[in-house]
SERO-4910 file (N, C-alpha, C, O; in steps of 0.05 Angstrom, whole numbers):
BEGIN
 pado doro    nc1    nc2    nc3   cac1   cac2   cac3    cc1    cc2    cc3    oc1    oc2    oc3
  Unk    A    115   1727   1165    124   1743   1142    150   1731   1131    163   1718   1147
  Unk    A    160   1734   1107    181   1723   1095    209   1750   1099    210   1775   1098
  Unk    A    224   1732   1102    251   1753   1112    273   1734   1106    272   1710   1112
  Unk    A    298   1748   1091    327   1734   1090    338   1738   1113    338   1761   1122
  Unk    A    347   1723   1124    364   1708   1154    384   1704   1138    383   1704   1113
  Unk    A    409   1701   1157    426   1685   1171    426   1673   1191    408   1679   1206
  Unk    A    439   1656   1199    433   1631   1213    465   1624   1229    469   1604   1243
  Unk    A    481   1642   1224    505   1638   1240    528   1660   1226    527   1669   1203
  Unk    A    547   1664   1245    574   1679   1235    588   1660   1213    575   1639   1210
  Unk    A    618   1665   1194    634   1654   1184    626   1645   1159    603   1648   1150
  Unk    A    650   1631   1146    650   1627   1123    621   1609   1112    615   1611   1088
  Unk    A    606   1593   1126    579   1585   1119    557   1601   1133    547   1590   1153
  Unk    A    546   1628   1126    527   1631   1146    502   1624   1146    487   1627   1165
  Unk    A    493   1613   1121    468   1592   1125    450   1618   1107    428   1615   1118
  Unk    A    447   1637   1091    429   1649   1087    418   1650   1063    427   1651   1040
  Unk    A    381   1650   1081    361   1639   1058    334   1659   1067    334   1682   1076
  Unk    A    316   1646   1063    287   1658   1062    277   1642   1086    283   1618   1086
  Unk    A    260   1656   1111    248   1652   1130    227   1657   1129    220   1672   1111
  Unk    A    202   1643   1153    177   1656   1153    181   1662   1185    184   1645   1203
  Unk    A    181   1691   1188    185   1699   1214    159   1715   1224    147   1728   1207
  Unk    A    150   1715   1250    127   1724   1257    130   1757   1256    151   1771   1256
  Unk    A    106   1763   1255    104   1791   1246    108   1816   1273     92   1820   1291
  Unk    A    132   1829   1268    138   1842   1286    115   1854   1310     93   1861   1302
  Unk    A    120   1857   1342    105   1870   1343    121   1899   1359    146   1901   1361
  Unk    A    103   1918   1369    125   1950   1369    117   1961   1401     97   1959   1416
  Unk    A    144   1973   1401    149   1990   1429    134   2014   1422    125   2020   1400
  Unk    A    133   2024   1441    115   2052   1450    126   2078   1422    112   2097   1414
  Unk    A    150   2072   1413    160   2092   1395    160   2080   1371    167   2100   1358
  Unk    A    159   2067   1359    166   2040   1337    149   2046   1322    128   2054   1332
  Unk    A    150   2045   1293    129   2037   1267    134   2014   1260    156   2005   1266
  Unk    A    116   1998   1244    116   1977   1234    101   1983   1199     79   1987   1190
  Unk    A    129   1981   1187    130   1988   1158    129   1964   1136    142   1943   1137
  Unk    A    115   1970   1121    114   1953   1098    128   1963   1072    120   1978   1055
  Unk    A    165   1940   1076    178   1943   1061    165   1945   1031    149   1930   1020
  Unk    A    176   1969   1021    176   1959    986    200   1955    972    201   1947    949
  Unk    A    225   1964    990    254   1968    974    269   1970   1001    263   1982   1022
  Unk    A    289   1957    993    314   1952   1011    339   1957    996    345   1939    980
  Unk    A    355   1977    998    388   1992    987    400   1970   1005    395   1963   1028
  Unk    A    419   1962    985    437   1925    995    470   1957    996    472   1975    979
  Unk    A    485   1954   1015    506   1959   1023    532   1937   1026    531   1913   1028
  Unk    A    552   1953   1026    577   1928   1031    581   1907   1057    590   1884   1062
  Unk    A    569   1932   1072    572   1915   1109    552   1890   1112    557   1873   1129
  Unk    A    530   1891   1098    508   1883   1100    522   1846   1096    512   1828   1110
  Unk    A    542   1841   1077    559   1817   1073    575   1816   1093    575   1795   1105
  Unk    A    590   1833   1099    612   1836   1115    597   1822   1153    606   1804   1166
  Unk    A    579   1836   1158    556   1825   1181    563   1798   1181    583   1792   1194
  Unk    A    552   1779   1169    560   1749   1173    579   1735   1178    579   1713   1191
  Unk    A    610   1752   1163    629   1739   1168    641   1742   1188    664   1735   1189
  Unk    A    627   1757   1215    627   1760   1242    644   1778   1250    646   1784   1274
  Unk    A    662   1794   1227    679   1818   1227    673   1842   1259    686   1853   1277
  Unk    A    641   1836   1248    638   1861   1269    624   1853   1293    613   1869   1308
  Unk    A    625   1826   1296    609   1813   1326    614   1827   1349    595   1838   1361
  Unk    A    622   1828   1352    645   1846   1381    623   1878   1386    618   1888   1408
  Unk    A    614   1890   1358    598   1917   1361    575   1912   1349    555   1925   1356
  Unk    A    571   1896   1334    533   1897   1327    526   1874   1335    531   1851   1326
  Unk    A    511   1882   1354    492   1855   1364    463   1844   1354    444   1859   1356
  Unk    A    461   1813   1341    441   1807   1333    436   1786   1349    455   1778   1364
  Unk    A    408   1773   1350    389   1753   1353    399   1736   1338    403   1750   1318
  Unk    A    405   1717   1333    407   1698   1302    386   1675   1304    387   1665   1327
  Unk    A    369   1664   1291    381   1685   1262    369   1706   1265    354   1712   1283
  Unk    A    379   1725   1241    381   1747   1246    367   1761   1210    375   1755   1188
  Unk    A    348   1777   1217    343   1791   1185    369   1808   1172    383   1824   1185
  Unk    A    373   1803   1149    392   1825   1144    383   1846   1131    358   1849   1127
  Unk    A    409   1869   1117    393   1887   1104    392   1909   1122    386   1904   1146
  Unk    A    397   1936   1114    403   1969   1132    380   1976   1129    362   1979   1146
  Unk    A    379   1979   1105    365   2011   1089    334   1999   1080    328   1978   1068
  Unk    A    319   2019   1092    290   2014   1067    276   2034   1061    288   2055   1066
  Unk    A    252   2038   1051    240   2048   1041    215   2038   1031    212   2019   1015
  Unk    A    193   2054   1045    167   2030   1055    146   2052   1063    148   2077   1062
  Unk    A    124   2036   1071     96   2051   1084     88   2045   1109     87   2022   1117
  Unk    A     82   2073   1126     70   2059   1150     50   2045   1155     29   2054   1147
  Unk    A     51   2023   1168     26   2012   1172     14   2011   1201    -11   2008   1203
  Unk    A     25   2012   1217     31   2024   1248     38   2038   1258     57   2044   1244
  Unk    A     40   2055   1279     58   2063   1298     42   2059   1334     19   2057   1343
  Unk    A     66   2060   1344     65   2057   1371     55   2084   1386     63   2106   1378
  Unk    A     39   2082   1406     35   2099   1425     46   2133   1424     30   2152   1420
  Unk    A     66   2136   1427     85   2157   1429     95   2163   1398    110   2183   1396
  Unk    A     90   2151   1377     99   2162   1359     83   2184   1343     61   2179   1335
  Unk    A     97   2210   1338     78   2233   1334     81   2246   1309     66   2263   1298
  Unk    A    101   2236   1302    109   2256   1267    101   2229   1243    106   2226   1219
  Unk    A     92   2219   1257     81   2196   1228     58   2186   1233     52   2187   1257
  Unk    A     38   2174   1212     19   2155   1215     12   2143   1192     16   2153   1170
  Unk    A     -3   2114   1198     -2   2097   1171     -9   2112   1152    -17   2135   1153
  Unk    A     -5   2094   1132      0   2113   1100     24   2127   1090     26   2130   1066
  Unk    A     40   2136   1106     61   2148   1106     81   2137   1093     89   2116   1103
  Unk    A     95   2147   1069    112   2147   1063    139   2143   1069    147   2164   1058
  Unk    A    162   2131   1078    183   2143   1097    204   2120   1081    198   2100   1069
  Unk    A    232   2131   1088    251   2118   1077    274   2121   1110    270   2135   1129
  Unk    A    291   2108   1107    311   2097   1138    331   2074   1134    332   2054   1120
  Unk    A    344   2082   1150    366   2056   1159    365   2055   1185    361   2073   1202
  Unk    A    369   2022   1190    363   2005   1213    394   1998   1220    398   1977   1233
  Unk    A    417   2014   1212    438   1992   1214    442   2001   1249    433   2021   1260
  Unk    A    453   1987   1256    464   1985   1291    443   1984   1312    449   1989   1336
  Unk    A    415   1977   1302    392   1972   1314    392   1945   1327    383   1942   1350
  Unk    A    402   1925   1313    393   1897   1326    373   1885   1297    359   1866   1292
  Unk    A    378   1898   1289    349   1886   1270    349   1884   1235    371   1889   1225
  Unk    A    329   1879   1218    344   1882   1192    314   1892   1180    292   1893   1191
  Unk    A    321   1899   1152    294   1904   1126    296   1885   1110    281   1889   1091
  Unk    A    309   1866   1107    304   1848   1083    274   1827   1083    270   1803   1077
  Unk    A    259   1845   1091    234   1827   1099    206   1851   1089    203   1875   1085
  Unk    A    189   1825   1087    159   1841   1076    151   1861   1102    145   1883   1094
  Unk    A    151   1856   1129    144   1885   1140    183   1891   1167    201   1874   1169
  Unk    A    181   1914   1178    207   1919   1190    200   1943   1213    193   1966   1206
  Unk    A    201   1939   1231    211   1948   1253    217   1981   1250    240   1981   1242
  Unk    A    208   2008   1252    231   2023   1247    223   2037   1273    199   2037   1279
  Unk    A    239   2051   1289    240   2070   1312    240   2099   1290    256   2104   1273
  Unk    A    211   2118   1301    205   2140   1293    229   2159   1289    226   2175   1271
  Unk    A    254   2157   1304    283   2167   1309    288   2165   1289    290   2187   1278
  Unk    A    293   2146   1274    307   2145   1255    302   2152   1221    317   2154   1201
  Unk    A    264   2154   1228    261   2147   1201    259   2182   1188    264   2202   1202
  Unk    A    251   2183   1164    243   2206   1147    220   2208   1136    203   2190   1136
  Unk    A    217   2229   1126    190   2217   1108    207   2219   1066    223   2235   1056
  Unk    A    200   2207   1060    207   2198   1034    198   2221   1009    175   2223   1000
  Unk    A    218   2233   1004    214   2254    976    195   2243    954    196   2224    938
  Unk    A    181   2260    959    151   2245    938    163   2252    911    148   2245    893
  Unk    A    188   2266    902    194   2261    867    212   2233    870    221   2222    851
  Unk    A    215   2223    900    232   2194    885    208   2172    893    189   2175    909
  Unk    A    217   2150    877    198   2129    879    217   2108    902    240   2113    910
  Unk    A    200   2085    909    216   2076    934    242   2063    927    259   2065    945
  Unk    A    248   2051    906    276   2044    894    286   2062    897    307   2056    908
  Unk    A    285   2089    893    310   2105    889    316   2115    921    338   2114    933
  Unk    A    286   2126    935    300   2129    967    311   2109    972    335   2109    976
  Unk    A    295   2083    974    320   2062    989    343   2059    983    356   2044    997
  Unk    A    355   2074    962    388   2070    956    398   2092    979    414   2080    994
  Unk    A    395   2117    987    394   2130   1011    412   2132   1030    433   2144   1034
  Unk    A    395   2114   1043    398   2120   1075    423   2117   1086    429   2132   1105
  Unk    A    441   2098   1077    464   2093   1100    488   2109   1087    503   2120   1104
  Unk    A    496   2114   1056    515   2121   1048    507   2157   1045    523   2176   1044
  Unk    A    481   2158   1044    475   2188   1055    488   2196   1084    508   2210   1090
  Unk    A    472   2184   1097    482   2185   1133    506   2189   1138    513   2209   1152
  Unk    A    529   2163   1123    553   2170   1123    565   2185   1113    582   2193   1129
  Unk    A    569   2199   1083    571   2212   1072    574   2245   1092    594   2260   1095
  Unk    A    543   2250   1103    536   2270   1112    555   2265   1154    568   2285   1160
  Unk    A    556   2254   1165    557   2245   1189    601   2253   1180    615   2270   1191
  Unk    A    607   2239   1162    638   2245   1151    638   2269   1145    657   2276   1159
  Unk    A    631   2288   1134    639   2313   1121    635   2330   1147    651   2338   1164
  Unk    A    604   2334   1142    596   2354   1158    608   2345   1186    628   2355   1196
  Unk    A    594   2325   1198    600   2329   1228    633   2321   1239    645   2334   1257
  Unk    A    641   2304   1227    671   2292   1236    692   2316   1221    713   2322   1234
  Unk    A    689   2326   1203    718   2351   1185    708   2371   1185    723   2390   1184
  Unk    A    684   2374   1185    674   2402   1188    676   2409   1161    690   2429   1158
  Unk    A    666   2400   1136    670   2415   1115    661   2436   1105    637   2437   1100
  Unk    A    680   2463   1098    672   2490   1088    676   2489   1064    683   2470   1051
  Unk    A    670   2514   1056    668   2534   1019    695   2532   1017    708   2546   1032
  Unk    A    706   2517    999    726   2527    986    759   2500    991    782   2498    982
  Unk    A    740   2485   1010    755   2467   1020    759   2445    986    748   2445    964
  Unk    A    783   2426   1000    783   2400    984    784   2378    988    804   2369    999
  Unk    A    759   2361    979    763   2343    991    764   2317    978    752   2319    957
  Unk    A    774   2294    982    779   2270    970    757   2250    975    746   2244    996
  Unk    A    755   2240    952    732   2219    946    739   2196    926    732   2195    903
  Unk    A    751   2180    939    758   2154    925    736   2139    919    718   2138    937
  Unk    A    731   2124    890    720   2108    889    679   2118    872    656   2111    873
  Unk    A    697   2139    859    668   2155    860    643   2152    847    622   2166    846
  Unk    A    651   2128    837    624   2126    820    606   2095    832    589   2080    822
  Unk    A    620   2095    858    600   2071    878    583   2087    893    579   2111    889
  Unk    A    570   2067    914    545   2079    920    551   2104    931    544   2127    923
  Unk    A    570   2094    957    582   2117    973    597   2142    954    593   2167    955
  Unk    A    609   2133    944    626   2163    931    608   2178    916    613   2202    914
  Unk    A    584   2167    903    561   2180    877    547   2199    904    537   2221    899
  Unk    A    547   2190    929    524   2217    934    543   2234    949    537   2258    951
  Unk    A    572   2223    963    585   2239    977    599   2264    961    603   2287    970
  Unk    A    606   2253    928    609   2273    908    585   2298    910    590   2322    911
  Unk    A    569   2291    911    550   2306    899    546   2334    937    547   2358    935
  Unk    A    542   2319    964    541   2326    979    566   2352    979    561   2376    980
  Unk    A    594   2341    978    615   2355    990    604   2382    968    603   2405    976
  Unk    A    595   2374    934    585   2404    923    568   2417    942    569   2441    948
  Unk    A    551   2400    951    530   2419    974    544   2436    985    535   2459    983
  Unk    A    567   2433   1000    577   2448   1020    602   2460   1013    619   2470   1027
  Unk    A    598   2456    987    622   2485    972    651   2475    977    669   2490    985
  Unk    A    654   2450    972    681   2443    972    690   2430    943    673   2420    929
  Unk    A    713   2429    937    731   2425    915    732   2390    914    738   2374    932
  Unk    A    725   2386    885    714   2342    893    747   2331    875    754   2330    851
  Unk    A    758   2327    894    777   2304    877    766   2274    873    747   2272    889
  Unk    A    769   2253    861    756   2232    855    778   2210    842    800   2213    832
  Unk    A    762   2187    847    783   2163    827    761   2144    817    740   2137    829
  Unk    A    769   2137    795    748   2123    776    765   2109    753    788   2110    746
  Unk    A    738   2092    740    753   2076    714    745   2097    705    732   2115    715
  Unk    A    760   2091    676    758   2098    650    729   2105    640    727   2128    632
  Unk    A    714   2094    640    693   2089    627    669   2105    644    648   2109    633
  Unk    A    674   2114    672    660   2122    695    669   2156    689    651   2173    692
  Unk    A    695   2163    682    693   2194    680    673   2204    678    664   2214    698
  Unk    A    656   2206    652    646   2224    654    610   2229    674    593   2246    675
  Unk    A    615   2205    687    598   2197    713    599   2215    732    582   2229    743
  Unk    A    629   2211    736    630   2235    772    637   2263    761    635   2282    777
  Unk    A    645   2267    733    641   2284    730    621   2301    733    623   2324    743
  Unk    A    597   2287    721    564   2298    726    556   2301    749    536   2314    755
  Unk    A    573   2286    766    562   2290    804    571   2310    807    560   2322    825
  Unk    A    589   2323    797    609   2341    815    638   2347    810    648   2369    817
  Unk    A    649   2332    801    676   2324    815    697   2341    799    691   2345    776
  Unk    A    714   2348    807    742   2368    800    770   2363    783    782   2367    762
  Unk    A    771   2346    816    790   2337    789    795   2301    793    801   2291    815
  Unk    A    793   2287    773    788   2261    768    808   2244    758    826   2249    742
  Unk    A    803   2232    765    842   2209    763    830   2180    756    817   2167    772
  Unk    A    839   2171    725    830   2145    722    851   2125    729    872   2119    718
  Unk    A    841   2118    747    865   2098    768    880   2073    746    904   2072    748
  Unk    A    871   2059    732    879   2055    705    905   2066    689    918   2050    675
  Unk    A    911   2092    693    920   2108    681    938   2115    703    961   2105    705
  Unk    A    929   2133    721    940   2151    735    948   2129    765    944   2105    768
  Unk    A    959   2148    784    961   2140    812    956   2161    834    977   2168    844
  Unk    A    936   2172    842    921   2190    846    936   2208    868    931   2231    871
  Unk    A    960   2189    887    978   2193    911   1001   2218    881   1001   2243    884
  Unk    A   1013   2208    865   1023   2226    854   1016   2255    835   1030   2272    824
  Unk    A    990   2251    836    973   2276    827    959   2296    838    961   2319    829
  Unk    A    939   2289    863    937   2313    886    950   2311    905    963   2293    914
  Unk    A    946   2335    914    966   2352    935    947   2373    952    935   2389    937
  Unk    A    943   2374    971    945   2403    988    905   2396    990    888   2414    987
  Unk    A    901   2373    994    874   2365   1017    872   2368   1031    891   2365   1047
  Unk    A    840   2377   1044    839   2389   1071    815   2364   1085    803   2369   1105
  Unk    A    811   2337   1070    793   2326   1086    799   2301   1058    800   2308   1034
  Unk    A    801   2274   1068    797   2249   1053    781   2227   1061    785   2213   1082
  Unk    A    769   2224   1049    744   2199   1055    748   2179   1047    748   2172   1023
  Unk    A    757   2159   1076    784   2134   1070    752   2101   1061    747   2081   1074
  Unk    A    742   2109   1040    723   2079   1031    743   2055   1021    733   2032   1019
  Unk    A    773   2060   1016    789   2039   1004    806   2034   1027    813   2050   1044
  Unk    A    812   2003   1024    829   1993   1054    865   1991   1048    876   1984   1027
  Unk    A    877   1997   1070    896   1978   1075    916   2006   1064    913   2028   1075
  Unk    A    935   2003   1040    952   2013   1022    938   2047   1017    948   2069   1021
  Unk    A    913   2037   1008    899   2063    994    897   2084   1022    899   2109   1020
  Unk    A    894   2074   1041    889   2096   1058    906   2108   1070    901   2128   1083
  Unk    A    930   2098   1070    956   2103   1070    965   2126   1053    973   2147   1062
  Unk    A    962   2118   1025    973   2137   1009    951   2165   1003    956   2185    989
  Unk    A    924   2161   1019    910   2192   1025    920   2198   1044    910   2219   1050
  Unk    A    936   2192   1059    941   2211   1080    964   2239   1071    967   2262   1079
  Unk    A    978   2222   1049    992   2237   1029    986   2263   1026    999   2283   1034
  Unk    A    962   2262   1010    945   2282    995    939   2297   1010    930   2317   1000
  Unk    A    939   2298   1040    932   2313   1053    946   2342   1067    962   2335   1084
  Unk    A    946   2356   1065    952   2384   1081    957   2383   1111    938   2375   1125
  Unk    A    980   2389   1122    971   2386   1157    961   2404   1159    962   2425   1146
  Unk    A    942   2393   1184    923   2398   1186    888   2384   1172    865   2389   1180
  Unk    A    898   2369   1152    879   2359   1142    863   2334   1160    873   2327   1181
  Unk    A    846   2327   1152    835   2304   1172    821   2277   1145    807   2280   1125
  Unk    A    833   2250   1159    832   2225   1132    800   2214   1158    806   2211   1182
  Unk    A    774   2210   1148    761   2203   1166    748   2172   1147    733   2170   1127
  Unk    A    761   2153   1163    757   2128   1144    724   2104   1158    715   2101   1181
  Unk    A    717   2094   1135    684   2077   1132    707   2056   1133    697   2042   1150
  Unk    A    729   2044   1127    728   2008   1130    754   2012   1154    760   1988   1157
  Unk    A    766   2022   1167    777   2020   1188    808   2025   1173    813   2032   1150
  Unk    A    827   2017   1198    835   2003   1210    807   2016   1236    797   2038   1232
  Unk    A    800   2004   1254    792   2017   1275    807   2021   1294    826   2007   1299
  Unk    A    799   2046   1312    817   2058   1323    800   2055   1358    778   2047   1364
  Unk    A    824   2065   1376    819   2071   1412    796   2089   1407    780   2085   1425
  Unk    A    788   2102   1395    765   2130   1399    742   2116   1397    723   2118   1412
  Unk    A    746   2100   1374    715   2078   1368    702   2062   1396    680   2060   1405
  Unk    A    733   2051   1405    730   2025   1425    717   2047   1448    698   2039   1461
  Unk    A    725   2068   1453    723   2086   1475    687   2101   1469    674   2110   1488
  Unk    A    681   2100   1452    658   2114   1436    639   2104   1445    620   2116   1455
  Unk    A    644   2069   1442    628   2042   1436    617   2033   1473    599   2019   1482
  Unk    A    636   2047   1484    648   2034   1517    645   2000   1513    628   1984   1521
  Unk    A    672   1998   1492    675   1970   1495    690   1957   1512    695   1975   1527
  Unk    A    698   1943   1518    706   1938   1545    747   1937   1536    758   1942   1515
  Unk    A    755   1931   1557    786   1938   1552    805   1933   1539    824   1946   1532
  Unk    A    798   1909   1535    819   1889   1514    805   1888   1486    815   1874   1469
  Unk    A    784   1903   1482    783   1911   1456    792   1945   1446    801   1950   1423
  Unk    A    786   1968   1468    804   1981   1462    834   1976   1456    845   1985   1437
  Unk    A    846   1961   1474    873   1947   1466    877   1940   1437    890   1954   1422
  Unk    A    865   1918   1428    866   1912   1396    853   1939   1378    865   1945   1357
  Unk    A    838   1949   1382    829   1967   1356    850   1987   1358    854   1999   1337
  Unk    A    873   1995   1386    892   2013   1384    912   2005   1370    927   2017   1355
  Unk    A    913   1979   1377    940   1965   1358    937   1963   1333    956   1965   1318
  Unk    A    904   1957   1320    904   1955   1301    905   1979   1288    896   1975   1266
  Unk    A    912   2005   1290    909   2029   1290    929   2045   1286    929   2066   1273
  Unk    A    952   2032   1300    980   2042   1303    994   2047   1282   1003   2070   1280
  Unk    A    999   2034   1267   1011   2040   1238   1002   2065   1230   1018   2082   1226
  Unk    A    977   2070   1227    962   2089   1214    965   2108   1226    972   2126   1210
  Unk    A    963   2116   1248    965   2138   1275    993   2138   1268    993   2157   1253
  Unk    A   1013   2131   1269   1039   2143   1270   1046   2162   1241   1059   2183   1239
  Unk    A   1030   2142   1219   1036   2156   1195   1021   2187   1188   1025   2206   1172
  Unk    A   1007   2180   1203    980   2213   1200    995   2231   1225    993   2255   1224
  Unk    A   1004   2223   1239   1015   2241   1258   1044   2250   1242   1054   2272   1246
  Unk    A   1054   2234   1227   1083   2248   1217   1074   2269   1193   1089   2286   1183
  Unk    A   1053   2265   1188   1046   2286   1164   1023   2310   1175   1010   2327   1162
  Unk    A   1022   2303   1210   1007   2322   1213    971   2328   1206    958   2348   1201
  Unk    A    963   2296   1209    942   2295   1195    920   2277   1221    934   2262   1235
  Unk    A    893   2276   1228    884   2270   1238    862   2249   1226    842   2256   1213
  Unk    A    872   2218   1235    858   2199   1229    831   2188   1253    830   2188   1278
  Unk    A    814   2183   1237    792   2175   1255    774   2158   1240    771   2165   1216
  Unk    A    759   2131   1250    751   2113   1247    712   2120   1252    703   2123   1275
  Unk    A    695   2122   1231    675   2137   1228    652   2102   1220    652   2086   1202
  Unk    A    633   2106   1251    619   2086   1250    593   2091   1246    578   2087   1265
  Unk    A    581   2100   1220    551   2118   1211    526   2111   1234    522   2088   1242
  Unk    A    512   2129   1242    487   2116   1259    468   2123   1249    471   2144   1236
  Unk    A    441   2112   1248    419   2121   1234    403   2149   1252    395   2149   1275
  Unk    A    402   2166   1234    390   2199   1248    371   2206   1229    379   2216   1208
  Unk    A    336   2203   1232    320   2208   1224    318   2243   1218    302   2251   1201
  Unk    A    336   2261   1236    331   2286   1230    357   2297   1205    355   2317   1191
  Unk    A    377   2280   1203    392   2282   1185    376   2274   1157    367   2290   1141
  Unk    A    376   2255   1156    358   2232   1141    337   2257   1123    337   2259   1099
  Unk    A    322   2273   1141    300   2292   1131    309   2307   1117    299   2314   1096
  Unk    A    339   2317   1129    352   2340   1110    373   2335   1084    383   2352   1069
  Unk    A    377   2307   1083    388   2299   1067    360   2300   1049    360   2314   1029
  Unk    A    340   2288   1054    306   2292   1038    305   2306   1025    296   2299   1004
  Unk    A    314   2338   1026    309   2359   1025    322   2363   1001    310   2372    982
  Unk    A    347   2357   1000    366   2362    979    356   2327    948    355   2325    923
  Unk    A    354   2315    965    332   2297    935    308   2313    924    303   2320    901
  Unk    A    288   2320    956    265   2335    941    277   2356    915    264   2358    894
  Unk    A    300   2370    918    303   2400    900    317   2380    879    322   2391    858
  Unk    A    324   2357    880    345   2352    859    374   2359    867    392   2351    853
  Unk    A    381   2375    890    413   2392    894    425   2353    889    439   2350    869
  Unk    A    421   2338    899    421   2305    907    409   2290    888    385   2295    888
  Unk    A    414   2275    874    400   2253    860    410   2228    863    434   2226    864
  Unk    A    391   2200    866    411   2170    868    415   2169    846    403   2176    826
  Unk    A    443   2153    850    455   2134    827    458   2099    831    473   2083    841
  Unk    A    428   2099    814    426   2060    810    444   2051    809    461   2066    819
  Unk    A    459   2019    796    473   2000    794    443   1983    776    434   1987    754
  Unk    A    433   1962    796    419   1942    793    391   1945    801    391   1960    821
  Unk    A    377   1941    797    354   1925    819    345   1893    815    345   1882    793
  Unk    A    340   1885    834    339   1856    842    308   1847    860    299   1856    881
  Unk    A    297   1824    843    278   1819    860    279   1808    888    300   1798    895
  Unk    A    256   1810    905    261   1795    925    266   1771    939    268   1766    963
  Unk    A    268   1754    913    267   1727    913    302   1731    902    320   1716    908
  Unk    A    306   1749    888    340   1745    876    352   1761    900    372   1772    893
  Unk    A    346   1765    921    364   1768    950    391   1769    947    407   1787    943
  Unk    A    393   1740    950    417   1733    948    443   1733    939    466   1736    946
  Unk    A    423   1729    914    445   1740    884    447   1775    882    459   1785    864
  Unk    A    436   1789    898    435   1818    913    451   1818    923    464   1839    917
  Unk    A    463   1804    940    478   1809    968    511   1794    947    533   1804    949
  Unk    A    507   1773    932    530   1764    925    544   1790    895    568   1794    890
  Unk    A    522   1802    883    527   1823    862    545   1849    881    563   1864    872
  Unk    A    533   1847    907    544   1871    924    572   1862    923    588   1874    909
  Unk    A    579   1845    935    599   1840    941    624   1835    929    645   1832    941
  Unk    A    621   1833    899    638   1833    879    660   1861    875    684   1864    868
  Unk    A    633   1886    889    648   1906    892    656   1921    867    678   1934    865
  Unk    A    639   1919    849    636   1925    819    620   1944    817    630   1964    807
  Unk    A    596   1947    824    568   1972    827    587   1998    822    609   2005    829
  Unk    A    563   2009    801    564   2034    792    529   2045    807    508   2036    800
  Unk    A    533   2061    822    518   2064    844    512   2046    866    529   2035    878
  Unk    A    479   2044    870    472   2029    885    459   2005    882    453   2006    858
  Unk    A    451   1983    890    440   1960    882    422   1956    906    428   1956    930
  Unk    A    393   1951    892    376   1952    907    361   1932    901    364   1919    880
  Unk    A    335   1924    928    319   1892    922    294   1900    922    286   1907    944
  Unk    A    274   1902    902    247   1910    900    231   1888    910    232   1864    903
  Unk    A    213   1902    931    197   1873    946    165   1884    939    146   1869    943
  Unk    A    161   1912    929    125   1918    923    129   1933    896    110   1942    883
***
């Protein structure tokens, strides 16, 4: 079967088109026939060996999280699916990838796919859902009436986490261009700061939860915005001792992810604020209930691109510009 590889960590990682043998499956496993793969930020970030130390691959290695596909198999023990089936998922922290004509998925993880979306739009999905939902709900606990911060809102991640935190009755602050207002507006969002214009650290006040997608400076100055008591639960790190301890990574990497951490921990502790480093896992029963809210519409994706399977590449290099207004996805059926 044809699949985009990599072929090594670092600044050359060698990636192209492979003919790799056709998976075969464990006792729980489906074997799906990609039609659409949702391209993510990490999905670049993977190669340049950032995260070697916690996701372990084979190399080469398929890339690619998210898909959205048909069953064509399942294994022994698998009981809530059978070929023909519909289903959409993310593979990220598996060992494995979807950028390929068929993919691997463990019954765990997958869903079955909202028959009003077509497979382009589930495959935008799975991972910035997961996280989205995995940050609010399970890490801050978000309630009715709360507020919460959403930088960046008219990318993949901020377009459904806007729309989510409305699920759960909380107040959407947001940052956007100019030209994107009236975007997150339509998701949701409260009150909106064109970063252009404004500086979003001197405009809200009195947050009870911030969703750290911007690095370094920016996550710094949400901690601001926040309320003690508030909690900053960040997707690009610094990473923290809880992760390394989470991960049971071994010692001298808890050591660095604490150090790398420290700055930030002292500054959220002077304001009374609780920082934590949020590493999404794929949850097929989450996954369903996020379904739920596409099936009614409460949820809808927000495109960017789509890209053939043969324009991969130029997929993965469009991602990474870090420009997308939604999601950017690679149509393979």
């Amino acid at each position: 079967m044809k699949a985009l590889t990599f072929k090594r960590y670092g600044k050359s990682p060698d990636i192209g088109f492979s003919d790799l043998p056709r998976p075969t499956l464990r006792d729980d496993e489906m074997l799906v026939e990609v039609h659409a793969v949702g391209l993510n930020p990490i999905d670049n970030m993977i190669t340049t060996g950032m995260f070697k130390p916690v996701l372990k691959f084979q190399l080469p290695a398929t890339m690619g999280s998210d898909l959205a596909g048909v069953v064509k198999e399942v294994g022994p023990r698998v009981t809530r699916f059978k070929p023909g089936d519909a289903v959409f998922a993310s593979l990220f922290d598996l060992g494995t990838g979807s950028l390929a004509e068929f993919a691997v998925v463990p019954e765990r993880v997958a869903a079955p796919k909202p028959t009003n979306l077509d497979f382009v739009q589930a495959a935008s999905v799975p991972m910035v859902g997961l996280t989205a939902w995995q940050a609010m709900k399970e890490r801050a606990g978000v309630r009715p009436g709360q507020k919460v911060f959403i930088p960046a809102g008219a990318g993949g991640i901020g377009s459904i986490a806007i729309q989510l935190a409305k699920h759960f009755g909380a107040k959407v602050g947001t940052t956007t261009s100019t030209g994107n207002v009236p975007l997150v507006r339509g998701l949701g969002a409260d009150e909106v700061i064109d970063y252009k214009q404004q500086a979003f650290e001197k405009q809200l006040r009195g947050y009870d939860m911030a969703l750290g997608t911007l690095r370094d400076a920016e996550i710094e100055k949400a901690i601001g915005i926040l309320k003690p008591g508030g909690k900053l639960v960040s997707l690009v790190g610094p990473l923290d001792a809880a992760f390394a301890q989470a991960r049971k990574l071994n010692f001298v990497l808890k050591l660095v992810f604490g150090l790398m951490s420290r700055k930030v921990m002292r500054l959220a502790a002077r304001h009374e604020v609780d920082y934590s480093f949020l590493f999404v896992r794929p949850d097929g029963d989450q996954l369903a209930d996020i379904g739920k809210l596409l099936q009614t519409g409460t949820v809808r994706p927000v495109l960017d691109k789509v890209f053939a399977f043969e324009q991969a590449p130029e997929a993965l290099a469009y991602v990474a510009q870090g420009r997308s207004k939604g999601k950017v996805v690679v149509q393979l059926k």
